[in-house]
C-alpha positions as CSV (number, residue, x, y, z in Angstrom):
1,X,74.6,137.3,49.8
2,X,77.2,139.6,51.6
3,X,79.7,137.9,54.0
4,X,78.6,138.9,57.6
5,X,81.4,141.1,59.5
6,X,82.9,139.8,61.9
7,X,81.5,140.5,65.7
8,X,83.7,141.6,68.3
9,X,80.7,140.8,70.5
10,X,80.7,137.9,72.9
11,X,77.8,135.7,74.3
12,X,77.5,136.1,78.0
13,X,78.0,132.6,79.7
14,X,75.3,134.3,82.1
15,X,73.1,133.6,79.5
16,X,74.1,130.5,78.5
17,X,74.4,128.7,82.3
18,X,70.5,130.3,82.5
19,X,69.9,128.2,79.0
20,X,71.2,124.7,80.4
21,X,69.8,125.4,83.8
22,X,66.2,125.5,82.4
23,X,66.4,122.6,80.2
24,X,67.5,120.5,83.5
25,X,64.9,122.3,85.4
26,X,67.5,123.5,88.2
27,X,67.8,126.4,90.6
28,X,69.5,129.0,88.8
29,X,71.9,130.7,91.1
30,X,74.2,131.7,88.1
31,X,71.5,135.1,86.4
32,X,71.4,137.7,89.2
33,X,67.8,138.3,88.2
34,X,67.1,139.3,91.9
35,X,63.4,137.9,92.4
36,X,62.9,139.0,95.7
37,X,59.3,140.8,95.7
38,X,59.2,144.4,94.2
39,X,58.2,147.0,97.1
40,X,54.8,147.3,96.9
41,X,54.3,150.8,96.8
42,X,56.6,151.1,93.7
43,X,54.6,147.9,91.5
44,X,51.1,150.4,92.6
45,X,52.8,153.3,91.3
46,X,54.1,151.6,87.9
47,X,50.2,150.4,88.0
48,X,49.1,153.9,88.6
49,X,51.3,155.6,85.7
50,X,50.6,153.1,83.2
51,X,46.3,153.9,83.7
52,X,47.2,157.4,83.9
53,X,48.5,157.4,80.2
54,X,52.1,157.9,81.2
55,X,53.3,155.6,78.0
56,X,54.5,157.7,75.5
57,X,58.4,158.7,75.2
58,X,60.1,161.0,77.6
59,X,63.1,163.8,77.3
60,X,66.0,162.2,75.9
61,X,67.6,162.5,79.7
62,X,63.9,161.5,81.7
63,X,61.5,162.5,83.1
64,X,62.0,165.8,85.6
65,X,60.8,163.3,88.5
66,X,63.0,160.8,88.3
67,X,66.0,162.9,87.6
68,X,65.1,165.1,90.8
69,X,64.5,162.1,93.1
70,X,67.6,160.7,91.9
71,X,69.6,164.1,92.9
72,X,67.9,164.1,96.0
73,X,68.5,160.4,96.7
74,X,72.4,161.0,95.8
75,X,72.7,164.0,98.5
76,X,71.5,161.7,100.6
77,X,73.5,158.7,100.5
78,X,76.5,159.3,99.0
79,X,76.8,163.1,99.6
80,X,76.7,163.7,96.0
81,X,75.9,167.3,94.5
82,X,74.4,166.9,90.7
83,X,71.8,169.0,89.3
84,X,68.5,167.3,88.0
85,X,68.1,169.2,85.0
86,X,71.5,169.1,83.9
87,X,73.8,166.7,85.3
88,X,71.7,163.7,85.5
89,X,70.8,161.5,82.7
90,X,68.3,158.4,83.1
91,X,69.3,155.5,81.4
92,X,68.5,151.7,80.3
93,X,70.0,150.2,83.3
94,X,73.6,150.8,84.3
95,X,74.5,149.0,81.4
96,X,72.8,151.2,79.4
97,X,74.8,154.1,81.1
98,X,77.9,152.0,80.7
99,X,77.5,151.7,77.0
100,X,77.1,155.2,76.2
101,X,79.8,156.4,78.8
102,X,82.0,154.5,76.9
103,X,81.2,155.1,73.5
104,X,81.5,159.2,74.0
105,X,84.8,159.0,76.1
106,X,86.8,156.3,74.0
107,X,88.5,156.1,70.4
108,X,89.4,152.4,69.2
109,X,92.7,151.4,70.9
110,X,92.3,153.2,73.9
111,X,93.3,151.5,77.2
112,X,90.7,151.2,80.1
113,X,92.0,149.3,83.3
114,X,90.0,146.4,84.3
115,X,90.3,145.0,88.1
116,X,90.2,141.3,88.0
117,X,88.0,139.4,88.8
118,X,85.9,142.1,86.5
119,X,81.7,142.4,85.7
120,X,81.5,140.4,81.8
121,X,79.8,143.2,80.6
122,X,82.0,145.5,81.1
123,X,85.1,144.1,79.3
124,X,82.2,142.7,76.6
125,X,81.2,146.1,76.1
126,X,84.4,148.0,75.7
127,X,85.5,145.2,73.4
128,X,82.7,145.7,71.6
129,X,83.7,149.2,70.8
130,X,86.8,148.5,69.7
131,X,88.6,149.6,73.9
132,X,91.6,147.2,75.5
133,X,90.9,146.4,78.7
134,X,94.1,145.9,80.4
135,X,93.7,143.1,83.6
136,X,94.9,144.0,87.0
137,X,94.3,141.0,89.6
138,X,93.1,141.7,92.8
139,X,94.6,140.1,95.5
140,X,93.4,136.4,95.9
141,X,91.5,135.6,99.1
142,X,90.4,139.6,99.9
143,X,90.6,141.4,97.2
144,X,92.7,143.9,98.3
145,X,93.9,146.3,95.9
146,X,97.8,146.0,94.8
147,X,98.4,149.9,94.1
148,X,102.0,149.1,92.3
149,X,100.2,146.3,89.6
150,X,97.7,149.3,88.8
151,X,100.6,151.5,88.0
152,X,102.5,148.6,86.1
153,X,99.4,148.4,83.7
154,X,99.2,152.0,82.9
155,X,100.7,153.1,79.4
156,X,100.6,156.3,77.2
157,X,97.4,154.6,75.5
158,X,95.6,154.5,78.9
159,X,92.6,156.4,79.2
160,X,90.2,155.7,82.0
161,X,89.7,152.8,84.8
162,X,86.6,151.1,85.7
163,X,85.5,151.0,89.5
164,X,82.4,148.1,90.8
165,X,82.0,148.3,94.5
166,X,80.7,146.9,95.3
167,X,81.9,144.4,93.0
168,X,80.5,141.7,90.8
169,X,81.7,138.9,91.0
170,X,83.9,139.7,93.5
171,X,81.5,141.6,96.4
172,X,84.6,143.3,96.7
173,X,83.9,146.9,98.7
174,X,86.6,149.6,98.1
175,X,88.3,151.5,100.7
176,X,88.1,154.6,101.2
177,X,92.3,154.7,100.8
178,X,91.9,152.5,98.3
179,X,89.8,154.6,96.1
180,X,91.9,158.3,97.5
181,X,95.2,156.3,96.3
182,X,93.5,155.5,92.7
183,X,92.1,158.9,92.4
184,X,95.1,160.6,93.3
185,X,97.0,158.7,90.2
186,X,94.2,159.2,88.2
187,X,94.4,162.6,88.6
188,X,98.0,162.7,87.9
189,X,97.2,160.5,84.8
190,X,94.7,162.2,83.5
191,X,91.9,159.6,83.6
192,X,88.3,159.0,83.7
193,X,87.0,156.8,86.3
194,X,84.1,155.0,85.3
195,X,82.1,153.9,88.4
196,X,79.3,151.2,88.6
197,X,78.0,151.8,92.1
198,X,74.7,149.1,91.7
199,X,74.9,147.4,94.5
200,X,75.6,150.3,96.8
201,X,72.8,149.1,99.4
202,X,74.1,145.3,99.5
203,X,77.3,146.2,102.2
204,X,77.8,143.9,104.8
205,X,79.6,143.4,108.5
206,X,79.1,147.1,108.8
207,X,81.0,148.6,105.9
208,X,79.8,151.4,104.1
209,X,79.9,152.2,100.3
210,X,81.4,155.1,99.3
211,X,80.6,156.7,95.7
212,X,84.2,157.9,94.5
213,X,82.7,161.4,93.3
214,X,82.6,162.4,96.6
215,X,86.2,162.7,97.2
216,X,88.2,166.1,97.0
217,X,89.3,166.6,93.6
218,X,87.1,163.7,91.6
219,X,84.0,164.9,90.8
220,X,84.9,166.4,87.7
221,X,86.7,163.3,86.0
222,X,84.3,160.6,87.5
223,X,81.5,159.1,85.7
224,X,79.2,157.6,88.3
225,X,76.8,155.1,87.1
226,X,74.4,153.2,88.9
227,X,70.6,151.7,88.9
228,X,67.3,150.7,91.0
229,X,67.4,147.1,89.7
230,X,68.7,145.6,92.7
231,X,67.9,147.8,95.5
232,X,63.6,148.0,94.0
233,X,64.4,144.3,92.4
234,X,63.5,145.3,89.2
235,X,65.7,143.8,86.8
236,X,64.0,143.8,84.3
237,X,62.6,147.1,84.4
238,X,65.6,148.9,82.7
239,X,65.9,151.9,84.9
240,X,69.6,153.3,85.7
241,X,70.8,156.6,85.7
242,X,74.5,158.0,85.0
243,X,75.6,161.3,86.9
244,X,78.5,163.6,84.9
245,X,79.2,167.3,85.1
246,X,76.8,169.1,82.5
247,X,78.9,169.4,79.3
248,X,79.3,165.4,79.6
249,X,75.7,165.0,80.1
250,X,74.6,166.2,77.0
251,X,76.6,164.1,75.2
252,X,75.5,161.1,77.1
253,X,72.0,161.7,76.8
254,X,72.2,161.9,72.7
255,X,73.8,159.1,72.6
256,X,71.2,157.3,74.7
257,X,68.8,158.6,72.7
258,X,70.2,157.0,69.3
259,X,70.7,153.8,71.0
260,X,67.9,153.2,73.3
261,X,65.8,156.2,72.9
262,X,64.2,156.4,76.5
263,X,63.7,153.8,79.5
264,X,59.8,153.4,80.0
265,X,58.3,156.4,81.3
266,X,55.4,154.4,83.4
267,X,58.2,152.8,85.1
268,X,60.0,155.9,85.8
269,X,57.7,157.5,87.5
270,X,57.5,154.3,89.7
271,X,60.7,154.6,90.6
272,X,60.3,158.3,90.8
273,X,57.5,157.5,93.8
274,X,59.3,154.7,95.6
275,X,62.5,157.2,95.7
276,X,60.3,159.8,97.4
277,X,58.0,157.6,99.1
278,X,60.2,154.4,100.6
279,X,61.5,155.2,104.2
280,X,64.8,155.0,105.0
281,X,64.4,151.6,107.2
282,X,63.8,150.0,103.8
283,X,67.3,150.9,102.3
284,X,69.1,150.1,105.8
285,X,67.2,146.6,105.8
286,X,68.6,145.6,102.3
287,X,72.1,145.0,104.5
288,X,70.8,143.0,107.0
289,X,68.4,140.7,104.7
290,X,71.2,139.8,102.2
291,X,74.3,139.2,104.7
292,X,71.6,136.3,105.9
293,X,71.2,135.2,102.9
294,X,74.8,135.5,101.8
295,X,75.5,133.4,105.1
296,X,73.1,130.7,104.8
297,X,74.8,130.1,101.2
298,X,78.3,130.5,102.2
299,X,77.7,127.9,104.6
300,X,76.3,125.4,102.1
301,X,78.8,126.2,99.6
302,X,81.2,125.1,102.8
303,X,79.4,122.3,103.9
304,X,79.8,120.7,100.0
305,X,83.5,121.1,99.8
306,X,83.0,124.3,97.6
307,X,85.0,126.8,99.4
308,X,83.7,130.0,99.5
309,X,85.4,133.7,99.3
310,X,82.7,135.4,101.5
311,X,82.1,139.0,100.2
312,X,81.7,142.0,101.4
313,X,79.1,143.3,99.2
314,X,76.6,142.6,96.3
315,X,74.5,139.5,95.9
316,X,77.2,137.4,94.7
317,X,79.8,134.5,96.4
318,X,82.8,132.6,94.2
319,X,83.1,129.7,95.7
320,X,85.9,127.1,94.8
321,X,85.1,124.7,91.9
322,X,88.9,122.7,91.6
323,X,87.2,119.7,93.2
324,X,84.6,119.1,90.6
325,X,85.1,116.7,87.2
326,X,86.8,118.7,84.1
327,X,89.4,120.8,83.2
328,X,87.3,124.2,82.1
329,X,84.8,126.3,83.8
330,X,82.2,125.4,81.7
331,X,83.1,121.6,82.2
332,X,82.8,122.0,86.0
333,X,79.6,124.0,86.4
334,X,78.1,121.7,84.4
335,X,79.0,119.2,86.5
336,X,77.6,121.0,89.1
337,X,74.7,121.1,87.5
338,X,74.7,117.6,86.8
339,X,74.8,116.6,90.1
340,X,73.4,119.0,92.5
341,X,70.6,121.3,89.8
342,X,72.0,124.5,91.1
343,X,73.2,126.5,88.1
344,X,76.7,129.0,88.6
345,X,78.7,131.2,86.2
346,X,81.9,129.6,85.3
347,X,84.7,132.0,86.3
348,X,86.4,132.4,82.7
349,X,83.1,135.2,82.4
350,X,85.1,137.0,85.3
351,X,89.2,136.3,84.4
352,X,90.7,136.4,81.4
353,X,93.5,133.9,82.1
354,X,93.2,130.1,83.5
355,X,91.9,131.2,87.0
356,X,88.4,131.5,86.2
357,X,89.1,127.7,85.4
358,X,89.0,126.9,89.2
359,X,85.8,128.9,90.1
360,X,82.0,129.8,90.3
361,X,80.0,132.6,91.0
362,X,76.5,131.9,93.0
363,X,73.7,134.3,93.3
364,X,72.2,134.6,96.6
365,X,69.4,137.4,95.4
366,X,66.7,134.7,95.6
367,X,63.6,133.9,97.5
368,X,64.1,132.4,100.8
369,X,62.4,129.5,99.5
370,X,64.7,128.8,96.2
371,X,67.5,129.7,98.0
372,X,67.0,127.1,100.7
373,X,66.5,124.7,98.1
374,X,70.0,125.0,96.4
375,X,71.9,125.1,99.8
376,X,69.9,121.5,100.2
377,X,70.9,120.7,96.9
378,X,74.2,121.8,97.3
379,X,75.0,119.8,100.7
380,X,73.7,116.2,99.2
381,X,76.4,116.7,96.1
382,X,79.0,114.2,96.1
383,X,82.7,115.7,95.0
């Protein structure tokens, strides 16, 4: 039998903290599966599509509904101009976009920066295609961006930079400085700036989210991905998009085509109708729901000697792990586990270096009920 290659692919520890949390029958607050209830208009709409005979493959880049409500839903929030039939490709999830983003602008070898703490899949996926990510730490406590540590890490070989903001893990939320000073080097650089705006909606103590494209000079060299599977909290559903200028567009929609084909068309037009349909109370309440939640586990993480970075966006906290038993992350979220049954991602799936060895990431996109039930947990643990 042929000798296997070798994989430059690497198991998510997402994954693997889900695994163990099952077996020990814990709350799992390390997935950001997101299982708050699906709007109801958009699961009567998937319904709806699906009896309709909406089931068979769509255009390589969606279907005309989605892509329009996503234009329109751009314009709207983020002041973002993109034409539907040509700028706007639907996509497996924002990973999905990610993947083929990545695969049409990079060679082997090529440089992307990476702001640290950075999303696992990201760095997994350009890996994976044979990229270098090159780390640049945020500060520690706020995250604040160190401009002259960016410019440090660039090289001849560098040849784009990956934005989250909000960020995961961090809930890190970009400036709007910030993102002009990055831009403005970019620019100079000549890079692409691949942005993963997902959780857009979850932005808290009044802060805003602002999509990079939409400042003077960026369009044209950003790459702004995004999806409904937190704000409709549809994880599972697969349905992102990826907005580029046109000749980048076609590119990306062939390749999604070769890799993924199409997402499912009955649940693109459910999307499609909660775009259209969903006032705008529903997006503004998405703030307001999850900064109580994010405080109600903040405060638990607190309460247990776990200290907390409060963020200022996603569904996501890193608490402080140094005080549990072990030397590793994995050790000490298992002993989390062990003791209190509330699952966390180590933080090696975040840093590349021995930081992540000192820290968790919690998901507080749960149920009011589960999520009340790991802060209990949480405040009986002994350290």
């Amino acid at each position: 039998m042929p000798r296997p290659p070798e994989s430059r692919a690497r198991t998510s520890p997402i994954r693997s903290m889900t695994v163990a949390c099952a077996r020990v029958g814990g709350v799992n607050l390390a997935q950001g599966v997101c299982d708050t209830p699906v709007p109801e208009l958009v699961r009567r709409a998937a319904q709806s599509a699906i009896e309709a005979g909406a089931n068979t493959y769509t255009r390589a880049d969606g279907l005309p509904q989605l892509r329009r409500a996503l234009a329109a839903k751009m314009r709207r929030d983020s002041r973002l101009e993109y034409d539907p039939e040509s700028e706007v490709v639907v996509t497996s999830g924002a990973t999905g976009a990610f993947y083929v983003a990545a695969q049409a602008l990079l060679e082997p070898g090529d440089e992307v920066v990476l702001f640290e703490p950075y999303y696992g899949y990201h760095r997994n996926t350009l890996e994976a295609l044979g990229a270098v990510p090159v780390y640049v730490p945020l500060a520690e406590g706020d995250f604040a961006l160190d401009l002259r540590a960016f410019e440090r890490a660039l090289s001849l070989r560098t040849r784009a930079l990956v934005l989250n903001t909000p960020g995961n893990p961090s809930g890190k939320v970009f400036a709007r400085d910030e993102l002009a000073a990055l831009g403005e080097i970019a620019c100079a650089r000549d890079l692409w700036l691949l942005t993963d705006e997902v959780y857009e909606h979850f932005v808290f103590d009044a802060r805003r989210h602002l999509s990079p494209a939409s400042l003077p000079g960026l369009r044209e060299r950003t790459i702004t991905m995004n999806a409904l599977s937190k704000t409709f909290a549809i994880t599972g559903w697969r349905i992102g998009w990826v907005a580029a200028p046109r000749a980048l567009a076609e590119v990306f929609a062939h390749l999604h085509d070769l890799v993924y084909v199409c997402a499912p068309a009955p649940l693109q037009l459910a999307c499609a109708a909660g775009l259209e349909k969903l006032d705008p109370e529903y997006y503004a309440a998405i703030g307001v729901e999850y900064q109580r939640k994010r405080d109600a586990l903040c405060a638990a993480l607190a309460d247990a000697g776990l200290r907390p970075r409060v963020p200022q966006g996603s569904y996501f906290a890193l608490a402080d792990l140094s005080t549990l038993p072990g030397t590793t992350g994995d050790e000490r979220a298992m002993a989390l586990l062990e003791r209190a049954g509330v699952a966390c991602v180590p933080g090696t799936a975040f840093w590349h270096g021995a930081e992540g060895d000192q820290v968790g990431r919690f998901c507080f996109g749960k149920t009011d009920e589960d999520l009340a039930e790991a802060c209990r947990r949480l405040r009986n643990i002994q350290v």
